[in-house]
C-alpha positions as CSV (number, residue, x, y, z in Angstrom):
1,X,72.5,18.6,-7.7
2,X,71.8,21.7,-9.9
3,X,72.2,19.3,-13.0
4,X,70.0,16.6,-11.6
5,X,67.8,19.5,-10.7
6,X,67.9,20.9,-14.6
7,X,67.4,17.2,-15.6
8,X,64.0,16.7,-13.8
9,X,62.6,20.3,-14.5
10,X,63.3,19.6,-18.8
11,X,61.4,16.4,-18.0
12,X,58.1,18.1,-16.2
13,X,58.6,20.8,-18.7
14,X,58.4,18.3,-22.2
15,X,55.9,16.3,-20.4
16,X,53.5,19.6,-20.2
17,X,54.4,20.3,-23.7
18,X,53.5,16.8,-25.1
19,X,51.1,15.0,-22.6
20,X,50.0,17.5,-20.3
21,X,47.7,19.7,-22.4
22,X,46.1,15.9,-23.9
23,X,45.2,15.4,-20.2
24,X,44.2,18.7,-19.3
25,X,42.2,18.7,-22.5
26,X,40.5,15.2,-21.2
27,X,39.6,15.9,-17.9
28,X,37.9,19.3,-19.2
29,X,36.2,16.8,-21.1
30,X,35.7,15.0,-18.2
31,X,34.3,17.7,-15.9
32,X,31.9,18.8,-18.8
33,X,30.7,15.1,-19.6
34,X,29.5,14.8,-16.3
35,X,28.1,18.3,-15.6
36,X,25.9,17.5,-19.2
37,X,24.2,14.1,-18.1
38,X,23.8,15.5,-14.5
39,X,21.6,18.2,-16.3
40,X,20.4,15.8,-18.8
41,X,19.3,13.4,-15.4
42,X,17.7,16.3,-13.9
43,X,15.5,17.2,-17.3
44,X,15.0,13.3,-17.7
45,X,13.8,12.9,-13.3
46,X,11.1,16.4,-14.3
47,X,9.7,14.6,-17.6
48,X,9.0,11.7,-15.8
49,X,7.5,12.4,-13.1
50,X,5.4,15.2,-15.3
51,X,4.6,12.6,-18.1
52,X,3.4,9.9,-14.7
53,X,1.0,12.6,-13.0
54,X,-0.5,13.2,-17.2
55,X,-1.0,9.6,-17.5
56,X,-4.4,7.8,-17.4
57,X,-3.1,5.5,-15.4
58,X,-2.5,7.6,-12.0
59,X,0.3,5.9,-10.4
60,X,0.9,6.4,-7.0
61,X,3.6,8.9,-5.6
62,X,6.1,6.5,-4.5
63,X,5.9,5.1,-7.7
64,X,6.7,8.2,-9.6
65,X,9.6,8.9,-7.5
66,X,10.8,5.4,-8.2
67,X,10.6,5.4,-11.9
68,X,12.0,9.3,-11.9
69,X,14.8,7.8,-9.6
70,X,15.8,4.9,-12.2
71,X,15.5,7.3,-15.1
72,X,18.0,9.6,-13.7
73,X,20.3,7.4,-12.0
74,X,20.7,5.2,-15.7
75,X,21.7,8.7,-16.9
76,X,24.4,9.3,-14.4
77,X,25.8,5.6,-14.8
78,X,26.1,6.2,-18.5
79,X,27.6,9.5,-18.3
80,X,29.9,8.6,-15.7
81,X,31.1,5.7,-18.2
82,X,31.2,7.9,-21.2
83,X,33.7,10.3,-18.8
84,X,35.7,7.9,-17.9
85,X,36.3,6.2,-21.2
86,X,37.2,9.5,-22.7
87,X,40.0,9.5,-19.6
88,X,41.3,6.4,-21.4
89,X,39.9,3.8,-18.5
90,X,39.0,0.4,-19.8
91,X,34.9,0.9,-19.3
92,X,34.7,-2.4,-21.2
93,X,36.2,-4.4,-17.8
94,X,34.6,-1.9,-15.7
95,X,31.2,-3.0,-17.2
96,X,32.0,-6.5,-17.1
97,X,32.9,-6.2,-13.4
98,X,29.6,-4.4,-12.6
99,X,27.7,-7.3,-14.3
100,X,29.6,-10.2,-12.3
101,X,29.2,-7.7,-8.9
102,X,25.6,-7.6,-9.6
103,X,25.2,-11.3,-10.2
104,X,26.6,-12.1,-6.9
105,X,24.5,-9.0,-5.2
106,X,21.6,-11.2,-6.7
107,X,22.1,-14.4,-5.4
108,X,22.9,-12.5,-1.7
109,X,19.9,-11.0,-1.9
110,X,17.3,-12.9,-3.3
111,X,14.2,-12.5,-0.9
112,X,15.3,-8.6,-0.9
113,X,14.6,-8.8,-4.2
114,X,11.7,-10.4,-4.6
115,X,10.3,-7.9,-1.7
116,X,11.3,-5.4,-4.3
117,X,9.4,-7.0,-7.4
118,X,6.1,-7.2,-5.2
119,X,6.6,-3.5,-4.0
120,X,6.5,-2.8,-8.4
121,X,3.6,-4.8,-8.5
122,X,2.2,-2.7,-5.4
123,X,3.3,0.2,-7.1
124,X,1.8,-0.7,-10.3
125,X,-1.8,-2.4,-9.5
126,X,-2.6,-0.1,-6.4
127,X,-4.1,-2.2,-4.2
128,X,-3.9,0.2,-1.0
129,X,-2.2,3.5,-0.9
130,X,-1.0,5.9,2.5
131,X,-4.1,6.0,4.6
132,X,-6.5,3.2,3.9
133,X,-7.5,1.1,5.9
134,X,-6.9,-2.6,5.0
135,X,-6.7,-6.3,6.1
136,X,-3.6,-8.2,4.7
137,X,-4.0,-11.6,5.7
138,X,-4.9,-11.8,9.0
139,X,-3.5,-8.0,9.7
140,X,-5.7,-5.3,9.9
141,X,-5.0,-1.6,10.4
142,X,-4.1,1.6,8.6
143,X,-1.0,1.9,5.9
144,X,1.2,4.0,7.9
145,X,4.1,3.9,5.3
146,X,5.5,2.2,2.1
147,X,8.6,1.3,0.5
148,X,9.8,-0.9,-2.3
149,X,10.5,-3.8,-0.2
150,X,8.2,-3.3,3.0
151,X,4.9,-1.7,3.9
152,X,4.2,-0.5,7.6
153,X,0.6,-1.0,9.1
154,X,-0.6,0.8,12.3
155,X,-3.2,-1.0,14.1
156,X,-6.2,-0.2,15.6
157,X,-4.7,-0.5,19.2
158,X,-1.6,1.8,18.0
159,X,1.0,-1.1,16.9
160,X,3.0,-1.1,13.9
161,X,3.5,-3.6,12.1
162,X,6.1,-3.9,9.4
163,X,5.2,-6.8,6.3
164,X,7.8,-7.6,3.9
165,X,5.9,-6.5,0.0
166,X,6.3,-10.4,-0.6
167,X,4.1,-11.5,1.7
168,X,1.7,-8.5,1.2
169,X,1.2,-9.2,-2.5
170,X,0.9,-13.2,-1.9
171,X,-1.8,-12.5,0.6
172,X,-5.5,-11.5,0.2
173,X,-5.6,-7.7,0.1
174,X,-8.9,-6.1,1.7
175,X,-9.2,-2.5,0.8
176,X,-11.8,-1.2,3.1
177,X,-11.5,2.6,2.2
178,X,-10.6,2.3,-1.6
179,X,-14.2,3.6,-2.3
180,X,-16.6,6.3,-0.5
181,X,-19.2,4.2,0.3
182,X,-19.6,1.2,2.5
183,X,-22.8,-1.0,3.8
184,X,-23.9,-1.9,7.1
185,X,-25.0,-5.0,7.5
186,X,-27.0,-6.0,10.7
187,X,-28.8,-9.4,11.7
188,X,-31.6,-8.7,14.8
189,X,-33.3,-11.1,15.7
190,X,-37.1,-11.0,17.2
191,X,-39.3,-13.4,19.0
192,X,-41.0,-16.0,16.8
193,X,-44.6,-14.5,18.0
194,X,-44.0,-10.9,16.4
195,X,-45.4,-9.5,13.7
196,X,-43.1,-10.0,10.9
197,X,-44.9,-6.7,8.8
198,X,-44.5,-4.9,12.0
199,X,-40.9,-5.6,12.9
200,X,-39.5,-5.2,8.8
201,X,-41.4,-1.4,9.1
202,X,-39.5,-0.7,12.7
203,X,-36.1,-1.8,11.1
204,X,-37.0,0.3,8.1
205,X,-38.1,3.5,9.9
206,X,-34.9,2.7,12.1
207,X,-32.6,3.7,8.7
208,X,-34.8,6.3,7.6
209,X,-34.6,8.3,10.9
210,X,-30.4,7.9,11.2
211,X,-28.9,10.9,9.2
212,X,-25.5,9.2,8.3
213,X,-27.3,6.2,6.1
214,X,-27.5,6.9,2.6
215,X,-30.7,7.5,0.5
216,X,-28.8,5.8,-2.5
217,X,-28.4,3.0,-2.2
218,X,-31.8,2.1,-1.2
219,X,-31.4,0.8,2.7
220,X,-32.8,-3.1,2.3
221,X,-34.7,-4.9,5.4
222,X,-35.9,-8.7,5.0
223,X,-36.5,-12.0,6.4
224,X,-33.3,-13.7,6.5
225,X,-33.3,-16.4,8.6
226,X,-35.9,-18.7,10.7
227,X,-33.6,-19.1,13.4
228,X,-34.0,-22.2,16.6
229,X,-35.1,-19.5,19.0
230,X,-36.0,-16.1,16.4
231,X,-36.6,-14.8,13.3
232,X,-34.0,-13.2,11.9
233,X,-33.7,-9.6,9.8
234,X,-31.4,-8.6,7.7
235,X,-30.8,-4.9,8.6
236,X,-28.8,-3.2,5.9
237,X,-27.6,0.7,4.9
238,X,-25.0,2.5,3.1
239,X,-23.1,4.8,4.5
240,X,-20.1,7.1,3.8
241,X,-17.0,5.2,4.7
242,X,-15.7,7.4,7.0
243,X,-18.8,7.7,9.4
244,X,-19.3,3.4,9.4
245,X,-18.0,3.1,12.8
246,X,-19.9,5.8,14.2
247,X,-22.9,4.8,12.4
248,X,-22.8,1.2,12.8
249,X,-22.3,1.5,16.6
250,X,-25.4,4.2,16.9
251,X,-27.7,2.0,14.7
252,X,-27.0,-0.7,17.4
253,X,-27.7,1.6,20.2
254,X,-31.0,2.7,18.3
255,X,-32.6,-0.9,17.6
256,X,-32.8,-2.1,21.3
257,X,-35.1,1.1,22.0
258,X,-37.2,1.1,19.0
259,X,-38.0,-3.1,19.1
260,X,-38.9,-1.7,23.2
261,X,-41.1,1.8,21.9
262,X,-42.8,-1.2,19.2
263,X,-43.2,-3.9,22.5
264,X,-40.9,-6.0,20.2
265,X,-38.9,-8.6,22.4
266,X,-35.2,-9.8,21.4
267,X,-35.5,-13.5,22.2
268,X,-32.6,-15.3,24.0
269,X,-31.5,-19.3,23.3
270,X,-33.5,-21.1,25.6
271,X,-33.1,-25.1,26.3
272,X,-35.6,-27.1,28.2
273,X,-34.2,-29.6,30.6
274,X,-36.8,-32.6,31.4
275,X,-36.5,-34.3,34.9
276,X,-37.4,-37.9,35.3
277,X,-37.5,-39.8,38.4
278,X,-35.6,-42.9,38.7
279,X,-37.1,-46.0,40.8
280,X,-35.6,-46.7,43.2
281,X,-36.1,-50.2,42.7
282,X,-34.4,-49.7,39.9
């Protein structure tokens, strides 16, 4: 036993001597290759997103923390391949193996990515961002959240609805708070014996008096249709995009009781229905 014992202990002991200090020396290596690209990834993740929030181009958030994410995640990979081939593992088959496993990962999840390529185009052209208020196809509401493969709309009755980026970006996109302003367009219609002068200084005097329409732009009033049963106006303001709800409703509210204050009447479709009697000989 003792020499069997002596045996194995000369063995661990030349094995220490010979290989031992290589593979100490290695994974040192090892544990200092990785600790250099995780600080490297970190430096690269801070550049980024620094070098995005500089740029002219003013990406959006979720952007920058996707390109800072790629930059420093490529990093890591490579280091972690550089550690590992200084171990003496085959990174050439390892590599190889990644590309066939990603191939496959492709063809499994092909509409995942192409929900990923619309949210970069998202990402990239800005259509919307957190908070506005927008119509994608035949959705409207608010943009409660995005990701890179879905984007989360809250309704105006409190739903949410979650739309795969693929069908976002193939559908019209109607930003309705992309820009400060917005107009107000109203058609009121009066009766066909009204003075036309009359009425088109009512509807003007009608904007002038509301505090939340806009001096610039101009507020417009005309003629804009000759309708079967009125003459229409085209009643139209700017306001700030925030107040058009309130403002639209209140303008609505105001009209009926200024056409009344003028003795203006809002005509109604009216149909005349002829009676003839029938003989009865007939």
């Amino acid at each position: 036993m003792s020499a069997e014992w002596s045996e194995a202990s000369e063995f661990v002991t030349t094995w220490l001597a010979t290989e031992g200090l290589t593979l100490g020396r290695n994974i040192l290596a090892f544990l200092l290759i990785l600790a250099v690209g995780y600080l490297v990834a970190k430096l690269a993740r801070r550049s980024v997103v620094s070098a995005l929030r500089r740029s002219h181009l003013q990406p959006s958030p979720l952007f920058q923390q996707f390109a800072a994410n790629v930059a420093s995640k490529s990093i890591l990979l490579v280091t972690l391949i550089i550690a590992l081939s200084n171990l003496g593992v085959d990174t050439a088959a390892l590599v190889a193996g990644l590309g066939v496993s990603g191939l496959i990962i492709g063809f499994a999840l092909q509409d995942t990515l192409s929900n990923f390529a619309s949210g970069m185009m998202i990402l990239m052209y800005q259509p919307f961002d957190v908070g506005h208020f927008v119509e994608v196809g035949d959705i409207m509401g608010t943009v409660d959240d995005m990701t890179l493969v879905s984007t989360i709309l809250k309704t105006p009755d409190n739903k949410l609805v979650t739309m795969p980026n693929n069908k976002v970006w193939g559908s019209p996109i109607t930003n309705f708070t992309a820009t400060g302003v917005r107009r107000i367009d109203l058609v009121v219609g009066v009766a066909y014996d009204t003075d036309i002068d009359e009425a088109r200084e009512v509807f003007a005097e009608l904007l002038d008096s509301n505090e939340g329409v806009l001096e610039d732009p101009e507020p417009i009033v005309w003629v804009g249709e000759l309708n079967n049963s009125s003459i229409d106006f085209f009643v139209r303001g700017w306001v700030e995009t925030a107040d058009f709800w309130a403002v639209r409703s209140d303008l609505l509210r105001q009209v009926k009781y200024y056409l009344d204050d003028a003795g203006i009447g809002i005509p109604f479709p009216q149909r005349e229905v002829w009676m003839h009697e029938m003989d009865d000989a007939a």
